[in-house]
N, C-alpha and C positions, 0 to 999 in steps of 0.2 A: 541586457537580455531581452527586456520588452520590445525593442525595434526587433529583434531578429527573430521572435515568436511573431511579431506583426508582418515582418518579411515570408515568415512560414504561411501564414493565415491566406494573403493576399494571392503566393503563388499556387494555392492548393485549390482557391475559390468555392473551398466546399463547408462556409458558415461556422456558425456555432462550433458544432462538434470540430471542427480543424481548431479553433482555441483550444479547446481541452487536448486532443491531440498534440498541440504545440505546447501547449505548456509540459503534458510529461514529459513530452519527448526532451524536454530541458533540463525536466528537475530529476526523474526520476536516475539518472546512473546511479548505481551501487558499485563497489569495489568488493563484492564477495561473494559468493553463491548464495541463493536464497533456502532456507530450511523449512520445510511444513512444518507445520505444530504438532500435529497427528495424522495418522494415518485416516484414510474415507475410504468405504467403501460404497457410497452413493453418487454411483455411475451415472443415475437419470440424473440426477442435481448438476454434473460434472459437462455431463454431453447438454443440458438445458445452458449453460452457459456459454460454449464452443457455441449452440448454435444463434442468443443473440451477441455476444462477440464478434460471431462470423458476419454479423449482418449490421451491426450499427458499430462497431466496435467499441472502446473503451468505454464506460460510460461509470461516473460516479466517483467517489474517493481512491484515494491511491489505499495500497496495502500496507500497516505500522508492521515495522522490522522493529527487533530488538537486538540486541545483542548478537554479535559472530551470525547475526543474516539468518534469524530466527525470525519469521513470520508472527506475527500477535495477530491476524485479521486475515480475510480472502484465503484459508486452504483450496477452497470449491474456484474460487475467480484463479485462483492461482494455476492448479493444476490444469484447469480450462486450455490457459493460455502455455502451457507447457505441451499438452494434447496437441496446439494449433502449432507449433515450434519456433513458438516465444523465445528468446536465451534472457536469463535473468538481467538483464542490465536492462533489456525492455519491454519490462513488466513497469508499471506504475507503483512505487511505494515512496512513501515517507516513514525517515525516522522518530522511533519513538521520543529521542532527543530532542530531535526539531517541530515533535507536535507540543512536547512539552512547552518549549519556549513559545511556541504559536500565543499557549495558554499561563503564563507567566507561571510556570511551576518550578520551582531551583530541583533537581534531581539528583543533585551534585552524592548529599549522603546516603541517597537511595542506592546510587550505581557500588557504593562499598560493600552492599550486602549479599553480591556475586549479577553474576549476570540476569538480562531482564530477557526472562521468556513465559511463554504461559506457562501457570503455574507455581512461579517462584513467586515467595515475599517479596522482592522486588514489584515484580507487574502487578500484585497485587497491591501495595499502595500506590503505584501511580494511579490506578484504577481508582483509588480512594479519592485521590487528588484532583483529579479530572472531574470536570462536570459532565452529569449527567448524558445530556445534549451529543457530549461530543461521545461519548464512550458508544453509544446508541449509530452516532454517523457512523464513525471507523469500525464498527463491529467488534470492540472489547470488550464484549458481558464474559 
């Protein structure tokens, strides 16, 4: 996978930002539609991100999914890129699964306590479990 984001990077020749580009553009597939958390109705928040989206594009953490393509982060970066006509598969996210393990969390008896979305006793201990740091990056207060 590294040679063929370094293949992306080289034929793009546009730096930095083409790694991050290249990298979602790798990691980020989902097999499922993406769900909001909540509904927004803070339009200037919504349109301030279309317009540096528009202009630098992606820039920062992917969006944590939970569960059946439930969002836990980026409602606002989200709908941004749905306004710009994004399709979900590329959108930037990572699973909540695979932040876990990023951060050696076993989640295994968490996931029996129904699905993880905001909200539930579920995200709500992993949010326990998570450091700090990371909860602050991906946006899970």
């Amino acid at each position: 996978m590294i040679t063929s984001i370094l293949e992306d990077i080289r034929n793009t020749g546009k730096g930095i930002v083409a790694v991050f580009d290249a990298i979602y553009a790798k990691t980020s597939a989902i097999e499922h539609e993406l769900k909001q958390p909540h509904s927004t109705n803070n339009e200037v928040k919504i349109d301030e991100f279309v317009g540096i989206l528009s202009k630098r594009g992606w820039m920062g953490v992917p969006l944590v999914v939970g569960s059946g393509g439930n969002l836990l982060s980026g409602t606002h970066r989200f709908l941004a890129l749905k306004r710009m006509g994004y399709a979900d598969k590329d959108v930037p996210t990572i699973s909540i699964k695979e932040l876990c393990r990023m951060y050696n969390i076993d989640i295994g008896k968490i996931q029996n306590w129904g699905p993880i979305k905001r909200g539930s006793r579920s995200f709500d201990e992993i949010r326990r479990l998570l450091p700090e740091k990371v909860i602050r990056k991906y946006g899970l207060k």
